[in-house]
C-alpha positions in Angstrom: 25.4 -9.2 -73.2 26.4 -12.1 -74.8 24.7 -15.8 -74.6 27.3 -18.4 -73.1 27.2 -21.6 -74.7 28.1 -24.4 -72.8 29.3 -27.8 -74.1 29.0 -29.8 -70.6 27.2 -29.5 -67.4 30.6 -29.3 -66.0 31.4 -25.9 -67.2 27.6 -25.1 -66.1 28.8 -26.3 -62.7 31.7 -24.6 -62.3 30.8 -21.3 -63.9 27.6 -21.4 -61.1 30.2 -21.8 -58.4 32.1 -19.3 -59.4 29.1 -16.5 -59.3 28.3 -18.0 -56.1 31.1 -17.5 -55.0 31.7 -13.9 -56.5 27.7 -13.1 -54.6 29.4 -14.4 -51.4 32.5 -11.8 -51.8 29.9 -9.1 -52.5 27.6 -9.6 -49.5 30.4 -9.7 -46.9 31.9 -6.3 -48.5 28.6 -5.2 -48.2 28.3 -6.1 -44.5 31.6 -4.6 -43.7 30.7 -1.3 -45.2 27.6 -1.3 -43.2 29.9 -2.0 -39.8 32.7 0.4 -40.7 29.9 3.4 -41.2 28.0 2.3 -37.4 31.4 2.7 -36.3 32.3 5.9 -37.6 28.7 7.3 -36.6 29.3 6.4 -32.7 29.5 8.7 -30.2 32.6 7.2 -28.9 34.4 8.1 -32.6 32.3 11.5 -33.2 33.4 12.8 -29.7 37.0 11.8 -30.4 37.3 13.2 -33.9 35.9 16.7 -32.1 38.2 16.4 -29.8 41.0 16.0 -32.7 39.9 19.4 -34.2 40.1 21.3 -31.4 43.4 20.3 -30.2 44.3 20.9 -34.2 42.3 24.2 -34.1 44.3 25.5 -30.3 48.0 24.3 -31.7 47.8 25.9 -35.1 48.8 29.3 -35.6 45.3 30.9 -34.9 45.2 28.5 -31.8 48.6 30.4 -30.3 46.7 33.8 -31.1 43.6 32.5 -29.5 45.3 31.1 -26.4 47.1 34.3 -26.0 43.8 36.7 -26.5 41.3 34.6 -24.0 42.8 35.3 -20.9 42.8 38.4 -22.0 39.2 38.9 -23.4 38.5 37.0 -19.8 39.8 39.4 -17.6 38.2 42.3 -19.9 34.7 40.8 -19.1 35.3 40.0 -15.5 37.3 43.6 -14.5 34.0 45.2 -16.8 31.6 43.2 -14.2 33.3 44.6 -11.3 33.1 48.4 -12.8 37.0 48.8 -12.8 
């Protein structure tokens, strides 16, 4: 890294205003990342993005085939209970 060399306190000045404000951009970037990932850990967006991949999983093409087979599979296991 190079040595600035300054010819004014002037340029000091604003060249330290500008990092300040570069630091200030940082932090709050940093303090949004932080938020978004507590949000995307809560239950009320874990449950929700289950709930996306099962209705994704049941209207996809193995979803039809399932939806057709459990009733099925259902009444196997209750008409085996019954000894029918």
């Amino acid at each position: 890294m190079q040595t600035k060399k300054y010819s004014s306190y002037a340029q000091i000045d604003s060249e330290l205003e500008i990092l300040k404000v570069e630091k200030e951009i940082s932090y709050q970037k940093l303090v949004l990342s932080i938020q978004k990932t507590k949000e995307s850990f809560s239950f009320l967006n874990i449950s929700s993005n289950v709930i996306d991949t099962v209705k994704s999983t049941f209207f996809s093409s193995y979803g039809t085939i399932l939806r057709f087979l459990i009733p099925i599979i259902f009444k196997w296991f209750r008409n085996k209970k019954r000894g029918d």
